[in-house]
C-alpha positions in Angstrom: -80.9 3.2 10.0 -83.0 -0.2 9.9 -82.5 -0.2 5.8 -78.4 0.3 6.6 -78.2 -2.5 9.0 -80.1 -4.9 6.4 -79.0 -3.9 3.0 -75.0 -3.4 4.2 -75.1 -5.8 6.6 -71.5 -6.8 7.4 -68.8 -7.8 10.4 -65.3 -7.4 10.2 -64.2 -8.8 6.8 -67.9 -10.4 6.1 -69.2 -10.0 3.1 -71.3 -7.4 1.9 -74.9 -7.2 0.0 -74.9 -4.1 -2.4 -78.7 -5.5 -4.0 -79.2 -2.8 -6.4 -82.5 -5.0 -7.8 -81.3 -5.3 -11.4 -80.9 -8.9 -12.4 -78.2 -9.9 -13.8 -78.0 -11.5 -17.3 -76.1 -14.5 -16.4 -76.4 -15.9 -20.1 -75.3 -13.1 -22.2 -71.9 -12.8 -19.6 -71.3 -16.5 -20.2 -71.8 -15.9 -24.1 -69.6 -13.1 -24.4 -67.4 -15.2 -22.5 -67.4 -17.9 -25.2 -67.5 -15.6 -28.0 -64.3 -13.6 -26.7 -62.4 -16.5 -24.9 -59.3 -15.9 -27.4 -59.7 -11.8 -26.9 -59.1 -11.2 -23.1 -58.7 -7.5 -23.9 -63.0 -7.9 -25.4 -63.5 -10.1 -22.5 -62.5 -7.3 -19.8 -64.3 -4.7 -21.9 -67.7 -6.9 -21.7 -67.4 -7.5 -18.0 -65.9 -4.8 -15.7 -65.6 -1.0 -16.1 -62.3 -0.1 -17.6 -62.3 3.8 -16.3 -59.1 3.3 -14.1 -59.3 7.0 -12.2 -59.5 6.4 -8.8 -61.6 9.6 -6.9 -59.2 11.0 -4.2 -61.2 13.9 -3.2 -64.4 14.9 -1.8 -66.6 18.0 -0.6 -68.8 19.0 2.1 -70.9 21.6 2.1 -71.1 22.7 5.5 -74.7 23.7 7.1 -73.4 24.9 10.7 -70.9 27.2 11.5 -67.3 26.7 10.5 -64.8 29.1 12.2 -62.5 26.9 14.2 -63.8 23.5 13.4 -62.5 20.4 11.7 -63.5 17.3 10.1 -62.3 13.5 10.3 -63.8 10.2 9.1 -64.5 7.1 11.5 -64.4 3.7 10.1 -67.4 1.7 10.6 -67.5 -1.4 12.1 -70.3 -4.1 13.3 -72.1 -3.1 10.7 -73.9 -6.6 11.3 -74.3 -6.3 14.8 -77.0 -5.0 17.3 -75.7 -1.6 17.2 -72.7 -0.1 14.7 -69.3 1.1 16.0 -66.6 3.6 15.2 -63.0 2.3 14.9 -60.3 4.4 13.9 -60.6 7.8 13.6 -58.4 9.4 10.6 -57.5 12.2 8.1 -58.7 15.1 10.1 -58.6 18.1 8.1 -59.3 22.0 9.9 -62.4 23.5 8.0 -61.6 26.3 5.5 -65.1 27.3 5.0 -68.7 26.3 4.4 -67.3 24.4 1.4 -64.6 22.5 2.3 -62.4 19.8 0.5 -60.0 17.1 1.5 -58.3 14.2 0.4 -59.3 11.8 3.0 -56.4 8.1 3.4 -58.1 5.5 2.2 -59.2 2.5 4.4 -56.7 0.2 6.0 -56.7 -3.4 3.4 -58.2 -5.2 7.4 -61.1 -2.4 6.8 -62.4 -3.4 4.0 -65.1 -5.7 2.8 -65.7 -7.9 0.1 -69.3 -7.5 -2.1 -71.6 -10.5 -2.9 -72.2 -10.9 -6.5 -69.2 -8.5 -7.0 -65.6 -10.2 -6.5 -63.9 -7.3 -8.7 -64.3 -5.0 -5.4 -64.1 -4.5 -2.2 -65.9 -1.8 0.2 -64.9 0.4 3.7 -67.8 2.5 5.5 -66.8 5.7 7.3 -69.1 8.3 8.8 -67.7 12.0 8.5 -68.3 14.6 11.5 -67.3 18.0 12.2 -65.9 19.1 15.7 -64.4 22.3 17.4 -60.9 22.1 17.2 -58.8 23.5 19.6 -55.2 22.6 18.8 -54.7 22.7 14.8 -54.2 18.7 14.1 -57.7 18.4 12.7 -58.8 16.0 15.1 -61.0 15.6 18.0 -59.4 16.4 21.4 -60.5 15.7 25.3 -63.4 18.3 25.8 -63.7 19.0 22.0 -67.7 18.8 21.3 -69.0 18.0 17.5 -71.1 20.0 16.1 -72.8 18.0 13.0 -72.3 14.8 10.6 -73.0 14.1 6.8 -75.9 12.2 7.0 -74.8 9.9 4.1 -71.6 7.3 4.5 -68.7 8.1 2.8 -67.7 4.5 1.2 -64.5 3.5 -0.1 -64.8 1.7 -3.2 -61.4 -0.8 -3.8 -61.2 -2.5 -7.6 -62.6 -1.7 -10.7 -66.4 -0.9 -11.0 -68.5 -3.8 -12.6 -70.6 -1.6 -15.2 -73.8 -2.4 -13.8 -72.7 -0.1 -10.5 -71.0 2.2 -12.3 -74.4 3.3 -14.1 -76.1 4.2 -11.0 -72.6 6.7 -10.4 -70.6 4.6 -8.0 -66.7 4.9 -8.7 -63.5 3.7 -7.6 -62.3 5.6 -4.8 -64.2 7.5 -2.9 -68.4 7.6 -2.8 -71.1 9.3 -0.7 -73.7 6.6 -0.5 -77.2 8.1 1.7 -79.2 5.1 2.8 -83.1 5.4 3.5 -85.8 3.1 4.4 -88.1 1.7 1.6 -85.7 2.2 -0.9 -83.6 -1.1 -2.5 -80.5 0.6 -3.1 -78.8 3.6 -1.5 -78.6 7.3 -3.1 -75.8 8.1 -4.7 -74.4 11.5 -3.7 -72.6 13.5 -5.6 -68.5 14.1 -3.9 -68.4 17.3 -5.1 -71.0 18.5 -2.8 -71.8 16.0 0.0 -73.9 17.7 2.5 -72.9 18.1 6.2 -75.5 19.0 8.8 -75.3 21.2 11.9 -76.5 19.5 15.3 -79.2 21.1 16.5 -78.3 23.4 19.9 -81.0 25.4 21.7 -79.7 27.6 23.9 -82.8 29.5 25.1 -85.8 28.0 26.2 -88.9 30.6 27.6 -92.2 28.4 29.0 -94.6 29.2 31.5 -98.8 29.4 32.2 -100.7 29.9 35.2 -101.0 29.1 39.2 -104.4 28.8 41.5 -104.8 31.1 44.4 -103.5 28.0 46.5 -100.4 27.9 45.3 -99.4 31.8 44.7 -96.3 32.3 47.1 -92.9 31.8 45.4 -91.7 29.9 42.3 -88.3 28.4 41.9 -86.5 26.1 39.4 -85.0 23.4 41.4 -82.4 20.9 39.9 -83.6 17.0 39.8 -80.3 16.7 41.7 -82.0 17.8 45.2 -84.1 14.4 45.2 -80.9 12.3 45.3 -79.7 14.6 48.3 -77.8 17.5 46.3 -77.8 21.0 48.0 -77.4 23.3 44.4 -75.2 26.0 44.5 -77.5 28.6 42.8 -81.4 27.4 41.3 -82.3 28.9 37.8 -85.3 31.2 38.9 -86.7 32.0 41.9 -89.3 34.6 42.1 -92.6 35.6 43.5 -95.6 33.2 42.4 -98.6 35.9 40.9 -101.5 34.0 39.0 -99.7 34.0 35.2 -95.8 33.3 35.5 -92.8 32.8 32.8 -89.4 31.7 32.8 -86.4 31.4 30.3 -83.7 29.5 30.7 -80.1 30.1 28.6 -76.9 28.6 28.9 -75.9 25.5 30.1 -76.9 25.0 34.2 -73.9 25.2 36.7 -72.4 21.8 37.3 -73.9 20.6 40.6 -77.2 20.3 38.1 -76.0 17.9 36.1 -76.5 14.2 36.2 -75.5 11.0 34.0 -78.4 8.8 33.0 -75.1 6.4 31.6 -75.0 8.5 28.3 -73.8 11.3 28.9 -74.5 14.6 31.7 -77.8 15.8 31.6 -79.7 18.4 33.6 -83.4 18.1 34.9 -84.8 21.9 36.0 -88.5 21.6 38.1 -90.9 24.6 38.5 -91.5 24.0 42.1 -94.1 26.4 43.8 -93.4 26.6 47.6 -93.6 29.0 51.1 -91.0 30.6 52.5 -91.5 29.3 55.6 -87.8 30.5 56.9 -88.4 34.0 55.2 -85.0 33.8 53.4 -86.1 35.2 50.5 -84.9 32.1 48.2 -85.9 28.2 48.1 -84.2 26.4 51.1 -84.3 23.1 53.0 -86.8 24.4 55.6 -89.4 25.5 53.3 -92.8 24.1 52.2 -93.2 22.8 48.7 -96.1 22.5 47.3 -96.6 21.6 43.9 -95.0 21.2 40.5 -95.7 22.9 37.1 -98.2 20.9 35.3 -98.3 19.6 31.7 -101.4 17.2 31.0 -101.8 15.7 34.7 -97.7 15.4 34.4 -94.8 16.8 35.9 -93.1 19.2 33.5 -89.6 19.2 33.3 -87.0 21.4 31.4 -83.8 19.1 29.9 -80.6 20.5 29.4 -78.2 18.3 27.3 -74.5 19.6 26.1 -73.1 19.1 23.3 -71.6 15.8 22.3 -68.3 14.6 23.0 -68.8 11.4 21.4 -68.6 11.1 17.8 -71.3 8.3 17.4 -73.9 10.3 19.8 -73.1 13.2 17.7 -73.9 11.2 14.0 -76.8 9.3 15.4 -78.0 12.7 17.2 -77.4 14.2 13.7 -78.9 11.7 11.8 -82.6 11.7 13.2 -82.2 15.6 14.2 -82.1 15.3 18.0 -80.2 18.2 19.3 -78.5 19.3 22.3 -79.1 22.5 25.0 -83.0 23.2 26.6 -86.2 20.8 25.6 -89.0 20.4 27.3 -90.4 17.1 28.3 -93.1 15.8 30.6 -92.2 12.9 33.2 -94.6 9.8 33.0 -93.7 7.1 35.3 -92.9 3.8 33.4 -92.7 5.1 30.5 -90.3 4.1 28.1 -89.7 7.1 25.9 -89.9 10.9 26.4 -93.1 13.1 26.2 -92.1 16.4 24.6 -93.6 19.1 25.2 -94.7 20.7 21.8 -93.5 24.3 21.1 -96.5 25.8 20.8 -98.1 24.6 24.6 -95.0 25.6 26.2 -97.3 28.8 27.6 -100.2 26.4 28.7 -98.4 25.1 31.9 -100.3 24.7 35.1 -99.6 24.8 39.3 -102.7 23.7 40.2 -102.1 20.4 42.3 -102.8 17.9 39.0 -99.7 16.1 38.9 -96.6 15.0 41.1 -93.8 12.8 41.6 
């Protein structure tokens, strides 16, 4: 992302900085310049690219599922910025199967950018993501949720190709350019097979470990909602507390769990250990809590995130393979990223009085 932002840095109709790092010979241009003055057919041989084909099409191959799903391009924007934008989304196209083509529009003339050190073109960024369709259109509807993005920007090339570019496989037309840190110039991928990844979803999530005698009365999985006041309509699990314990959580929480932290609705699920002081049978206002499960001296909790319904959550998400559905993180206060809970310690939780809120 950082090598995106500073090798394509752009705004609007700014200009752009393709640095590819090969120098070019500014004395042999200007020689064949003098030495062709009275052949302009030599001179446009010497300087641009004279393949005129323009590439219309491309293909993604398709990690995820694909029954009833579609794909559309955003245009980039603010590439320059603090943080990139999506503008208009266009030529949505329903998915025909794990390798799917399409003859996306090209950009608008107000999308496009211009290239240092190359006046013969001009450039338009768009990020392609796949989404459940629901209506046949091909694009992204209220409640529609996307389910991956081609990590690499599909790039609209406008003018003919200066020879030096066109060696390292860039065309006019369409171009699949993957961007990585370290590395001076992108990746050129090849159209014909541009790859599309699937956003990671866990559905299922099993964790668990052991209580002291102390605390061996009843278990229950209490939404984070019930510390802003929230009375849930149902709790996750709530069983009889013995000395080893497990729970598995599947499916997305009922919607009196959720919360929004300003991104989006999230769900925070607590192992709570309490008495039944009111002999209900079930967790209830009235009842003693006494502690929560453990990880490393800190409250563990289990996240439930849905699937995005934002197309730039969903390529960023996609991008650095963050997922949506159950993780498992550990609350530290002041902290200013997540702990996660590795897979493999997810059995090795403790009720034993070592952490709280």
């Amino acid at each position: 992302m950082t090598l995106l932002i500073l090798a394509l840095a752009c705004n609007g109709n700014d200009s752009v900085d393709l640095d590819s790092g090969i120098e070019a010979d500014a004395d042999t241009d200007a020689d064949a310049d003098t030495d062709t003055d009275t052949d302009a057919d030599a001179d446009t041989d010497t300087d641009t690219d004279t393949d005129t084909d323009v590439n219309l099409e491309v293909t993604f191959i398709i990690e995820g599922p694909t029954d009833d799903s579609a794909i559309s391009l955003h245009v980039v924007e603010d590439l320059g910025g603090e943080e990139l934008s999506f503008g208009r989304n266009h030529s949505g196209s329903v998915v025909s199967g794990s390798e799917h083509t399409m003859t996306p529009d090209p950009p608008e003339a107000d999308e496009l950018s211009p290239v240092d050190g190359y006046p013969e073109i001009q450039i338009g960024f768009n990020a392609a993501t796949q989404h459940s369709e629901t209506d046949g259109d091909g694009f992204p509807a209220d409640g529609d949720t996307y389910l991956g993005a081609a990590p690499s920007m599909l790039t609209w090339v406008e003018g003919e190709v200066p020879s030096d570019l066109a060696g390292l496989g860039i065309v006019s037309g369409w171009n699949a350019l993957q961007f990585e840190d370290g590395s001076d110039f992108p990746t050129v991928i090849d159209t014909d097979a541009i790859p599309l990844s699937a956003l990671p979803h866990n559905d299922t999530l099993t964790f668990g470990g052991t209580a002291t005698e102390e605390f061996q009365h009843r278990l229950a999985l209490v939404p984070g909602t019930i510390f802003e006041g929230g009375v849930p309509s149902e709790v996750l699990y709530d069983e009889e507390l013995g000395h080893a314990w497990e729970i598995t959580v599947e499916g997305a929480p009922p919607d009196d769990h959720m919360q929004d932290d300003g991104s989006g609705p999230i769900a925070f699920e607590l192992g709570l250990a309490y008495i039944d002081a009111d002999h209900s049978g079930g967790v209830s206002e009235g009842d003693e809590g006494l502690g929560f499960a453990c990880y490393d001296g800190l409250v563990a909790t289990v996240v439930y995130s849905p699937p995005p319904t934002d197309a730039l959550n969903a390529w960023y998400s996609t991008l650095f393979g963050l997922g949506s559905g159950w993780t498992a993180l550990a609350i530290e206060d002041g902290a200013t990223e997540p702990t996660f809970i590795p897979a493999e310690e997810l059995g090795d939780l403790v009720i034993d009085g070592s952490c709280e809120l």
